[in-house]
N, CA, C and O atoms as a DFTB+ gen file, in Angstrom:
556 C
 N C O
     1  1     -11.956      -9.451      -0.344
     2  2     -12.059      -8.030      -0.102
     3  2     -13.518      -7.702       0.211
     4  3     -14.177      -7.273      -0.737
     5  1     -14.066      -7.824       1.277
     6  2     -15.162      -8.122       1.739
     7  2     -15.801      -6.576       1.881
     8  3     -16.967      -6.280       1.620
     9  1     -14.739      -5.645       2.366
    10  2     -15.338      -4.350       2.514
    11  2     -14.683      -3.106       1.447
    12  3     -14.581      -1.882       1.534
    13  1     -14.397      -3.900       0.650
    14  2     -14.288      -2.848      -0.388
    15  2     -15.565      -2.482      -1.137
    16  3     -16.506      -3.261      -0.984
    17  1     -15.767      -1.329      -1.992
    18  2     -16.651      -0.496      -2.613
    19  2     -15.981      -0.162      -3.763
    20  3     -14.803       0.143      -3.577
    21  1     -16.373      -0.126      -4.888
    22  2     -15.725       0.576      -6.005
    23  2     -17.213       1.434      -6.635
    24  3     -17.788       0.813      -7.528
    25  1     -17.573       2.209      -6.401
    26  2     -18.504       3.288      -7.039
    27  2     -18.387       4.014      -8.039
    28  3     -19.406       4.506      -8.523
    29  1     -16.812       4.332      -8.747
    30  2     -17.117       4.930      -9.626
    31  2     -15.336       4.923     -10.266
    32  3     -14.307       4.757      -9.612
    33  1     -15.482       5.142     -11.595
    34  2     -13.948       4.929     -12.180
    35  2     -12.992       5.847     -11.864
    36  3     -13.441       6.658     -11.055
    37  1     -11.978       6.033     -12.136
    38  2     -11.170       6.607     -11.813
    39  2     -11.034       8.364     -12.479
    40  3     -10.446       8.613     -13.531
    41  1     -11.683       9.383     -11.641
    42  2     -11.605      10.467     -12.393
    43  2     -12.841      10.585     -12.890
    44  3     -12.871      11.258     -13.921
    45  1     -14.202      10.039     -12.409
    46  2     -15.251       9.818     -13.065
    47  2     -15.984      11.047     -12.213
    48  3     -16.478      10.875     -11.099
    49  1     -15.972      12.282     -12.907
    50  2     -16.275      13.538     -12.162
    51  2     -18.072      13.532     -11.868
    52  3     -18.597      13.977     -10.848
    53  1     -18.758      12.949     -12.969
    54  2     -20.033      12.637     -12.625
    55  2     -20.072      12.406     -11.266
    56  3     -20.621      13.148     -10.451
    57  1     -19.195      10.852     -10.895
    58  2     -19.869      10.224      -9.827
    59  2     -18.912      10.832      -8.894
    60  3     -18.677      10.148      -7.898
    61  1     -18.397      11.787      -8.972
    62  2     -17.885      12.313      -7.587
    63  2     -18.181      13.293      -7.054
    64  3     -17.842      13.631      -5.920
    65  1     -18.945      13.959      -7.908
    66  2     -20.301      15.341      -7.545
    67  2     -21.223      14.500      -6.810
    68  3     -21.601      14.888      -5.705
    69  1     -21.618      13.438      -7.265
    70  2     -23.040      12.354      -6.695
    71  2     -22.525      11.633      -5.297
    72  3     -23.146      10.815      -4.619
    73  1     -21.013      12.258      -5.033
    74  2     -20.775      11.231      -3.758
    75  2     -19.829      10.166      -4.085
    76  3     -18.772      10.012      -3.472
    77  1     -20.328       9.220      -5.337
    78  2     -19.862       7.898      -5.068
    79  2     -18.386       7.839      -5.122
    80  3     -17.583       8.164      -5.997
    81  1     -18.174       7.028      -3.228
    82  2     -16.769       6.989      -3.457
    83  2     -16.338       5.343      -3.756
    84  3     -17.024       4.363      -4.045
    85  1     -15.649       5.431      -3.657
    86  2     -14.233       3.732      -3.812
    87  2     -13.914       3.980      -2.197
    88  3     -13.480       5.066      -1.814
    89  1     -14.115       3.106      -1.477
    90  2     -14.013       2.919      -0.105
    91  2     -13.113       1.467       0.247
    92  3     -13.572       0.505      -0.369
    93  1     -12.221       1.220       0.903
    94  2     -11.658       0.367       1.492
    95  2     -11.302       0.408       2.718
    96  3     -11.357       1.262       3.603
    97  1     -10.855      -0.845       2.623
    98  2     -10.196      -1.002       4.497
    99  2      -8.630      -1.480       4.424
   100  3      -8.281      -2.124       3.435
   101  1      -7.751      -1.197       5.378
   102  2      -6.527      -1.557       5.493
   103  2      -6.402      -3.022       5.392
   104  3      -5.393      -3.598       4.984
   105  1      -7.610      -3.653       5.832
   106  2      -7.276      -4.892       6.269
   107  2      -7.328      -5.975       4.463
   108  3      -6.583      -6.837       3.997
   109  1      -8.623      -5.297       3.956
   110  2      -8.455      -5.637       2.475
   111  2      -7.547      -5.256       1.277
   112  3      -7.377      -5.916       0.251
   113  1      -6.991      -4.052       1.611
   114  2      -5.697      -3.896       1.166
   115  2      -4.884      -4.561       1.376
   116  3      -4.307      -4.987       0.375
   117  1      -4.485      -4.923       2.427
   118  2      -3.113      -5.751       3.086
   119  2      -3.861      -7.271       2.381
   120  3      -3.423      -7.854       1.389
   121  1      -4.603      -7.524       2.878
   122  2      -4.930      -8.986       2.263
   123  2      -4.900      -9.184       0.720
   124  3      -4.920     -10.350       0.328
   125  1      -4.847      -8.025      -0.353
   126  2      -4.680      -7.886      -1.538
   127  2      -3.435      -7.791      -1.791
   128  3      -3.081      -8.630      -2.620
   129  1      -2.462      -6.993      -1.355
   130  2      -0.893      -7.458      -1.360
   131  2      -0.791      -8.592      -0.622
   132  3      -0.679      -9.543      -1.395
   133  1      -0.778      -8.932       0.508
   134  2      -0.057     -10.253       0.657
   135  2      -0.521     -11.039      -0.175
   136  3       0.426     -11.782      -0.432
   137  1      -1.560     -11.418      -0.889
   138  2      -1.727     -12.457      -2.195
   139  2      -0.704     -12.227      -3.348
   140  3      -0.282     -13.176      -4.010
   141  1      -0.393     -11.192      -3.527
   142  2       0.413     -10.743      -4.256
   143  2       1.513     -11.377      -4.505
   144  3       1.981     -12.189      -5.303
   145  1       1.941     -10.444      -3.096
   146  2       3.101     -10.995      -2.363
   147  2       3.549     -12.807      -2.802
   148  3       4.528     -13.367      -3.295
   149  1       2.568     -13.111      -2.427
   150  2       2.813     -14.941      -1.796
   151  2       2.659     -15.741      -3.372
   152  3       3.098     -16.878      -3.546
   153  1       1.941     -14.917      -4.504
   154  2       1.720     -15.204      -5.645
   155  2       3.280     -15.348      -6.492
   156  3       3.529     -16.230      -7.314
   157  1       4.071     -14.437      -6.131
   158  2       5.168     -13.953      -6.544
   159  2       6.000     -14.908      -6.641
   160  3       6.398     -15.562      -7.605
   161  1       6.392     -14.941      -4.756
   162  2       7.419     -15.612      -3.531
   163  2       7.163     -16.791      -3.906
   164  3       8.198     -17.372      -4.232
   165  1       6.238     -17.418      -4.009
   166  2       5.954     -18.703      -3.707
   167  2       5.468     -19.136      -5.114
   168  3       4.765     -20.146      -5.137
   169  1       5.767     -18.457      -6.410
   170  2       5.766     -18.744      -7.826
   171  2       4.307     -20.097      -7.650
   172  3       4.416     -21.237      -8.100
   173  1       3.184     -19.622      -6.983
   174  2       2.183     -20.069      -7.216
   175  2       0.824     -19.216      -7.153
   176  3       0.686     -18.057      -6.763
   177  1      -0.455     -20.397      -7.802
   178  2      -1.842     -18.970      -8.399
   179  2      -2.459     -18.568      -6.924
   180  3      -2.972     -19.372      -6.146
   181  1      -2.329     -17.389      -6.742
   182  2      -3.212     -17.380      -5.776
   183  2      -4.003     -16.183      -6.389
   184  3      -4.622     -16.700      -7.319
   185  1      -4.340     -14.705      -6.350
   186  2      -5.400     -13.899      -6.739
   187  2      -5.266     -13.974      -8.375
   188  3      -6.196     -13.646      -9.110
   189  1      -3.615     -14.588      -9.003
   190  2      -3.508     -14.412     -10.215
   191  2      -2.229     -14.984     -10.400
   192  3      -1.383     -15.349      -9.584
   193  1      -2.260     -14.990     -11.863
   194  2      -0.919     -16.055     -12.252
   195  2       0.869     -15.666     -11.405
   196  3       1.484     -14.647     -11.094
   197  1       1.024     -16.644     -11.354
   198  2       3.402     -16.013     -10.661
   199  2       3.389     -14.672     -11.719
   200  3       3.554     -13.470     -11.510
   201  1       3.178     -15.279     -12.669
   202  2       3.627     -14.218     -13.582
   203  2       3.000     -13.003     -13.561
   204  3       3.613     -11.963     -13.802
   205  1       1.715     -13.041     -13.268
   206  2       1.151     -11.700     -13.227
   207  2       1.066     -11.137     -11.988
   208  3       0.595     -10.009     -12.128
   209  1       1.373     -11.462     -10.440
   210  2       1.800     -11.385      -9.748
   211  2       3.541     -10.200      -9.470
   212  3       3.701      -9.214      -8.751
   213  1       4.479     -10.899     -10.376
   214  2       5.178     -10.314     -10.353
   215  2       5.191      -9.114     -11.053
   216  3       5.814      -8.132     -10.648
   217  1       4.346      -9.137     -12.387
   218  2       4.210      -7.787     -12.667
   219  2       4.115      -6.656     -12.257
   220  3       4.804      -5.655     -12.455
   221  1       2.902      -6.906     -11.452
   222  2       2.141      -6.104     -10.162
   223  2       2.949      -5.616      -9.358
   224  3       2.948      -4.391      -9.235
   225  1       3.885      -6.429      -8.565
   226  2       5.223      -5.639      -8.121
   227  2       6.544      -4.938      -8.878
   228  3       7.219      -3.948      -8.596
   229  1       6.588      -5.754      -9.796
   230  2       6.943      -4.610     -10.778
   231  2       6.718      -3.255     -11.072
   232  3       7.569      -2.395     -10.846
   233  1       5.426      -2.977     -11.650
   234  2       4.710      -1.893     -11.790
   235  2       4.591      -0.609     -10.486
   236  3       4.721       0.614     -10.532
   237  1       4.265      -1.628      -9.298
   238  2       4.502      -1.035      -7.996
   239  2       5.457      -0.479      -7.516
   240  3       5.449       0.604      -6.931
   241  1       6.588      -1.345      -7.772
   242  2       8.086      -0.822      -7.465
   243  2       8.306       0.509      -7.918
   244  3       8.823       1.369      -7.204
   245  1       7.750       0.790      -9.632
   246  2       8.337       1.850     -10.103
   247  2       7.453       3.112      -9.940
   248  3       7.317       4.104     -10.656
   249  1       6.787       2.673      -8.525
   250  2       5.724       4.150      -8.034
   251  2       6.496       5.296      -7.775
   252  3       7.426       5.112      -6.989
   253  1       6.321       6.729      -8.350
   254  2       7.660       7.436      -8.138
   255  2       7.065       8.628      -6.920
   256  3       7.633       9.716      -6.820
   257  1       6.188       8.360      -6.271
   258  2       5.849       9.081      -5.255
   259  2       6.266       8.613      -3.892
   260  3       5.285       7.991      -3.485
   261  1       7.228       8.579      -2.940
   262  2       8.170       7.780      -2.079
   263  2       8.118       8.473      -1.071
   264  3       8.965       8.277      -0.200
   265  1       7.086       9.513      -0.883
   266  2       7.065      10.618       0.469
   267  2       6.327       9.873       1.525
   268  3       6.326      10.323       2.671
   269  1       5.657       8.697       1.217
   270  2       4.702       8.333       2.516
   271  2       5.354       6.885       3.024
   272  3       6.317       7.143       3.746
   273  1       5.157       5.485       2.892
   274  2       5.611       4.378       3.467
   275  2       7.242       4.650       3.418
   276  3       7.819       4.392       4.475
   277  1       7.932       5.060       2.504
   278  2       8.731       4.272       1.708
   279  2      10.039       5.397       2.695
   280  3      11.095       5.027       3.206
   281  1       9.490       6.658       2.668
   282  2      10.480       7.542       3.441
   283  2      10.227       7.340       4.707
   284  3      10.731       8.041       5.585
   285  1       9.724       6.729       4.854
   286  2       9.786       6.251       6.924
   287  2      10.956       4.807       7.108
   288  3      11.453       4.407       8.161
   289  1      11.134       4.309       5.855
   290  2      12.266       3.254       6.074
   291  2      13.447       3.404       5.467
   292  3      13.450       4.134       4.475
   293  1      14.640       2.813       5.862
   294  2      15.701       3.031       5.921
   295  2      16.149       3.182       4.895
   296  3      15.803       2.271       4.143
   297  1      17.002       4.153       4.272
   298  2      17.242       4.206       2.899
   299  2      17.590       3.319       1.819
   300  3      18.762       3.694       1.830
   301  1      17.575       2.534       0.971
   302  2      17.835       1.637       0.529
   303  2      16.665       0.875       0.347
   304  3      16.127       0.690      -0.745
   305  1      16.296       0.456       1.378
   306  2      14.789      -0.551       1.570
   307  2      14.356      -0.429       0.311
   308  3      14.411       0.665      -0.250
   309  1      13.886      -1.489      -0.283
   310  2      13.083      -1.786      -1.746
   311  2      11.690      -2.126      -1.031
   312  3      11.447      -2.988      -0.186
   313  1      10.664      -0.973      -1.766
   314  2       9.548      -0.968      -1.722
   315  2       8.477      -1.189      -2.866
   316  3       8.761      -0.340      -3.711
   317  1       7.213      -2.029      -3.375
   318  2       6.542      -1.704      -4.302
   319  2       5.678      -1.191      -3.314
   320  3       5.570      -1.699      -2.198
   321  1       4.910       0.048      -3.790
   322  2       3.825       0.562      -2.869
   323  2       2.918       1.144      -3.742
   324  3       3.348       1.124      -4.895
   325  1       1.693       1.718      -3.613
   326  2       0.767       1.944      -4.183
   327  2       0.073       3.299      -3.605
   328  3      -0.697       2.822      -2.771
   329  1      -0.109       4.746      -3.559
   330  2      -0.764       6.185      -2.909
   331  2      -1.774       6.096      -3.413
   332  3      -2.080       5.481      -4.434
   333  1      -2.439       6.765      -2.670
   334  2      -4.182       7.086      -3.027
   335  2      -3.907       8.286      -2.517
   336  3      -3.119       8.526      -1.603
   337  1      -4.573       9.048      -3.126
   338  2      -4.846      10.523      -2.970
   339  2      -6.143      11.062      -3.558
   340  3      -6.651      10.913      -4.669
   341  1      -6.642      11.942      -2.142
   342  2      -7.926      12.933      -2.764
   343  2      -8.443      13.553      -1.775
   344  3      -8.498      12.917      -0.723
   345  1      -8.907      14.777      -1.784
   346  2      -9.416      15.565      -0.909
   347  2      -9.776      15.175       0.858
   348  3     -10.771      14.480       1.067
   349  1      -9.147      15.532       1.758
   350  2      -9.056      14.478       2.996
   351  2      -8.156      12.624       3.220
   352  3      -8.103      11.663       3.987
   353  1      -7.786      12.981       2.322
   354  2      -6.932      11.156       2.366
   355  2      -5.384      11.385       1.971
   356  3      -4.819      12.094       1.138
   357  1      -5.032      10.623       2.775
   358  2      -3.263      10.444       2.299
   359  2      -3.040       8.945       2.594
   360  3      -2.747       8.652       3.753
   361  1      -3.174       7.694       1.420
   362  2      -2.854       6.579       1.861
   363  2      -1.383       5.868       1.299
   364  3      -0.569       6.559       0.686
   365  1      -1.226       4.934       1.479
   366  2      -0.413       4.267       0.882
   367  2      -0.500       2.381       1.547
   368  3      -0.618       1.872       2.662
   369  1      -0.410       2.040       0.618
   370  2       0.398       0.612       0.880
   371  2       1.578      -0.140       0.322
   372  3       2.042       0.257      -0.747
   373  1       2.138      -1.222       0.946
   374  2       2.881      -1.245       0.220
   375  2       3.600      -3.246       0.718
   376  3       3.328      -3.971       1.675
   377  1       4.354      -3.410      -0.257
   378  2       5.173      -4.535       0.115
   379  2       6.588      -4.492       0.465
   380  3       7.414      -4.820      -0.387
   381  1       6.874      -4.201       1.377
   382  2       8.616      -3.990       2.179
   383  2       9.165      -4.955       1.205
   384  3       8.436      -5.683       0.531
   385  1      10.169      -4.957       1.149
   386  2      11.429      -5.875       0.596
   387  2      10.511      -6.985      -0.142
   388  3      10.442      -8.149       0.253
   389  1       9.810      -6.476      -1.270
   390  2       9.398      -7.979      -1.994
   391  2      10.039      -9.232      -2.674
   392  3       9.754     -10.392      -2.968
   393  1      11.026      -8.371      -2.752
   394  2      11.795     -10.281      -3.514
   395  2      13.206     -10.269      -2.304
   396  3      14.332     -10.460      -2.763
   397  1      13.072     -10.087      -1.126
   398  2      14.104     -10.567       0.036
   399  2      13.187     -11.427       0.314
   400  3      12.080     -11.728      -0.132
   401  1      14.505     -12.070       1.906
   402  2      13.908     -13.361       2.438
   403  2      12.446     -12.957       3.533
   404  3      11.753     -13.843       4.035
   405  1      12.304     -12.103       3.652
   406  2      11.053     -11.611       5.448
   407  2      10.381     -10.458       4.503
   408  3      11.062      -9.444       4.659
   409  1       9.338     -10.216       3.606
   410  2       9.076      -9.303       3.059
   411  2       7.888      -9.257       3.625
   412  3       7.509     -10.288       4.182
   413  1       6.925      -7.963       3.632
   414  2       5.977      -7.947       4.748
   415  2       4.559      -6.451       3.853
   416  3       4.790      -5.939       2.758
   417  1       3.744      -6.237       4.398
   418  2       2.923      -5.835       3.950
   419  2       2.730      -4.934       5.009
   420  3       2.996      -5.202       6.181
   421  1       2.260      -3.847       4.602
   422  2       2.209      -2.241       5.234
   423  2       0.906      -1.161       4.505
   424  3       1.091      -0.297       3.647
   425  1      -0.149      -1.469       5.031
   426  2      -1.372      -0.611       4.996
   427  2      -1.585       0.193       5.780
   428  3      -1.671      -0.127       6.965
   429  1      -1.779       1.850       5.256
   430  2      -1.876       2.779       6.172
   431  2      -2.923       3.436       5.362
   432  3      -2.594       3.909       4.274
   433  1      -4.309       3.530       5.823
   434  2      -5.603       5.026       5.587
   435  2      -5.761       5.650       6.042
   436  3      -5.468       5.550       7.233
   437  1      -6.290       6.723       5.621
   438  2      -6.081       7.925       6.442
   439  2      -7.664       8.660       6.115
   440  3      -8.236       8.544       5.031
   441  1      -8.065       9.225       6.988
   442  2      -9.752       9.843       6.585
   443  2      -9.740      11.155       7.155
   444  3      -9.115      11.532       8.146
   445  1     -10.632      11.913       6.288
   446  2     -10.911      13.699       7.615
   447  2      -9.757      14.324       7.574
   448  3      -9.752      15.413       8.148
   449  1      -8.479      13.882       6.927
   450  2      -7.320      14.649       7.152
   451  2      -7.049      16.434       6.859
   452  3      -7.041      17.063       5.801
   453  1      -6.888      16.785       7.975
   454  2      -6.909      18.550       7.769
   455  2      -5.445      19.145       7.345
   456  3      -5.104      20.105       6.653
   457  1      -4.669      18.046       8.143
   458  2      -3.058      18.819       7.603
   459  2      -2.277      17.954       7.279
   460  3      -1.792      17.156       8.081
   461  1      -2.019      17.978       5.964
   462  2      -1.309      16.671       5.340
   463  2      -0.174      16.893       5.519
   464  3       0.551      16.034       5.016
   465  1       0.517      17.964       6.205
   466  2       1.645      17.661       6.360
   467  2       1.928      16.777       7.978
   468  3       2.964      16.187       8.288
   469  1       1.110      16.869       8.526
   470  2       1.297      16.004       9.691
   471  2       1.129      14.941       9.883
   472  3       1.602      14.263      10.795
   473  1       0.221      14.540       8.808
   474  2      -0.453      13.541       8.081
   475  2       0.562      12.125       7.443
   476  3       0.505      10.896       7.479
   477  1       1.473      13.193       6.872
   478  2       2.468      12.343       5.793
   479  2       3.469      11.974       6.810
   480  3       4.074      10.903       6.760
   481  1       3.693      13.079       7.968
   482  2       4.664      13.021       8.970
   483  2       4.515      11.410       9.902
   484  3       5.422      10.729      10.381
   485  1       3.477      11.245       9.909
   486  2       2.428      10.398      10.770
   487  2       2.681       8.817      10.352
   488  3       2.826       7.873      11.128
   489  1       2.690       8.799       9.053
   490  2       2.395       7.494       7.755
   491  2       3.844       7.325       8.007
   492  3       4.029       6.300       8.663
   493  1       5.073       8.032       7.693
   494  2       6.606       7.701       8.153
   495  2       6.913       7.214       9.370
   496  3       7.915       6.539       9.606
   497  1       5.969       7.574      10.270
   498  2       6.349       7.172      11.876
   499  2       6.037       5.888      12.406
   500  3       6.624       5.183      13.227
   501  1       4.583       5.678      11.511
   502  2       4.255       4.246      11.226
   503  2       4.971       3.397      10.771
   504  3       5.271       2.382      11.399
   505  1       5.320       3.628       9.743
   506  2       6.384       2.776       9.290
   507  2       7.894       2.540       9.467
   508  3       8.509       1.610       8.945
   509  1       8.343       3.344      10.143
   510  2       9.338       3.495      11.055
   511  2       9.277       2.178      12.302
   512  3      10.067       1.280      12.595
   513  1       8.058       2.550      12.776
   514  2       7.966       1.947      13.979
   515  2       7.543       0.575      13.612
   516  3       7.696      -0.253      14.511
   517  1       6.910       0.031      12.192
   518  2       6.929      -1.105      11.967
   519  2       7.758      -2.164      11.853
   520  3       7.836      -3.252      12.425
   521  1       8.652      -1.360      10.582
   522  2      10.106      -1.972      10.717
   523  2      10.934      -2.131      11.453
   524  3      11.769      -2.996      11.188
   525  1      11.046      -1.367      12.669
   526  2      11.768      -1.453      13.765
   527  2      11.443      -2.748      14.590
   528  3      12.154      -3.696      14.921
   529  1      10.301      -2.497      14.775
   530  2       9.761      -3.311      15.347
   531  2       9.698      -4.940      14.724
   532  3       9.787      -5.985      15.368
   533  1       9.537      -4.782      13.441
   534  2       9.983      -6.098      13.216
   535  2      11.358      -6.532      12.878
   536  3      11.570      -7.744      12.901
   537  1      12.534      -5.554      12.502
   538  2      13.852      -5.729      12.534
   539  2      14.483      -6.431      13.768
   540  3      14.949      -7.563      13.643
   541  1      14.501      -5.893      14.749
   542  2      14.155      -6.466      16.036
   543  2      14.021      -7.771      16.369
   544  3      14.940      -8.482      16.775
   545  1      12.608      -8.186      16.165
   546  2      12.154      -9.271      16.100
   547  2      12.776     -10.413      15.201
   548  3      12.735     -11.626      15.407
   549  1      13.376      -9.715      14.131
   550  2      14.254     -10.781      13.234
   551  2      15.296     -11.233      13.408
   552  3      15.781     -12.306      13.050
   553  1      15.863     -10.040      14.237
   554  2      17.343     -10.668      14.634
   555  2      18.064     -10.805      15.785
   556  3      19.176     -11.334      15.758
């Protein structure tokens, strides 16, 4: 995770008057689930034990906020995903179908955002068009 930043804890109002944010990139996100992912699937260590691996999707799974990745795919679809939220941002990531056979990784950030409802509209269309696009491709 080469371009991640962590500046300040979670809710740490000090450092969020001072600026300091927690900054990432899609690409280190996605590379943080697919370890996950492959930690799980493939019941071997990669960022952390099978076992703690699966937790992680565990925990993920039972994210109960489902308005951004998770409502752009087809109903049913089993998602663990993860939201970030805060003033200008609407993110999410997530792992499509983690314990099926083709499970896949889905990072979406978002910056400057003025209307989150077009915003959230936007993150569904993405993922719409991902899965499609790789449904497709699968079969």
């Amino acid at each position: 995770m080469l371009h991640t930043q962590l500046h300040r804890h979670f809710l740490d109002y000090t450092a969020i008057v001072r600026h300091s944010e927690n900054l990432s990139t899609p690409h280190d996100m996605g590379a943080l689930l697919y370890q996950i992912e492959r930690g799980s699937h493939e019941a071997i260590r990669t960022i952390a034990s099978p076992q703690s691996c699966r937790a992680m999707i565990d925990l993920m799974y039972q994210q109960e906020d489902r308005d951004k990745i998770p409502r752009g795919l087809p109903k049913g679809t089993p998602v663990a995903n993860k939201t970030g939220e805060i003033d200008g941002t609407r993110n999410d990531v997530a792992i499509v179908d983690p314990f099926g056979e083709a499970p896949y990784v889905l990072t979406v950030l978002t910056k400057e955002v003025r209307d989150y409802s077009q915003t959230l509209s936007a993150i569904r269309r993405i993922a719409r068009a991902v899965n499609g696009a790789l449904a497709s491709k699968w079969s």
